[in-house]
N, C-alpha and C positions, 0 to 999 in steps of 0.2 A: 596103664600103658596105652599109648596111643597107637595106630596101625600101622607108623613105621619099626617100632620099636620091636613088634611079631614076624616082622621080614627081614631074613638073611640079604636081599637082594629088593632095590626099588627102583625102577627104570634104568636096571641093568646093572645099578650101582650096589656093591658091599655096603653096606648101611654100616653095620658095628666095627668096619676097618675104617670108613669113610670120620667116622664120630670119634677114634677113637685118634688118628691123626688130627683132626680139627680140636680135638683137645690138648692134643702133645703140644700145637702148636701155640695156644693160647697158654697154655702154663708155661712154656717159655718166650712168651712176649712179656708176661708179667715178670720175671725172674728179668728181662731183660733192662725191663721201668727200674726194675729196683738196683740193677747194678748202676744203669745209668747213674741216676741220686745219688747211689754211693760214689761212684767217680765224681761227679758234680761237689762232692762233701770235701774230698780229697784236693784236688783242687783248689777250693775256695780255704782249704788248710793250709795249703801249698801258699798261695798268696796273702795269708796273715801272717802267716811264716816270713814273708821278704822275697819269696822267690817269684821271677816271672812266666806266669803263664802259660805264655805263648812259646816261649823257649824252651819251658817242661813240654810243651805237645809236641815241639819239633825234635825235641830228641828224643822222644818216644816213636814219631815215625823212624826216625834215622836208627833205632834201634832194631826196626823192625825187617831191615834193607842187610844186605852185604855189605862190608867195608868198600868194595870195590863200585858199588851202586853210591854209596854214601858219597865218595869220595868225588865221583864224576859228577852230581848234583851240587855239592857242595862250588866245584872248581865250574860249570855251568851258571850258578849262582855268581860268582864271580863277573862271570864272563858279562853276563847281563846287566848286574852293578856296575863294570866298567864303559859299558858300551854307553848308559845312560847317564854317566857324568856324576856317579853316587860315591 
């Protein structure tokens, strides 16, 4: 064991609460890589399959909204495709 590891406290700081958050959060950064990939996998299933992409993410945002959010974006959308001659 090294000298920190004998101290409850090291320049004022919880050692064992300080190490034990700094681990929580490393084990869910990896948990976070891996879900990444797995969406990435999903995905790129999505687009063998025929489906597009881009279309899938936007209606996962739009899933994520109110109807009444969705709706004002979408008609904004709109609004902006017309103004630009689209």
């Amino acid at each position: 064991m090294n000298e920190t590891e004998n101290k409850p406290e090291a320049g004022g700081i919880a050692v064992d609460r300080l190490r034990t958050i700094v681990e929580r959060i490393e084990r869910l950064e990896e948990e976070r890589k891996g879900l990444a990939s797995d969406i990435r996998d999903i995905y790129a299933e999505a687009k063998s399959a025929g489906f597009d992409v881009p279309v899938i993410r936007r209606v996962i945002k739009a899933r994520e909204k109110t109807p009444s959010e969705v709706d004002e974006q979408e008609n904004l959308f709109d609004v902006y495709r017309h103004a630009l001659g689209m």
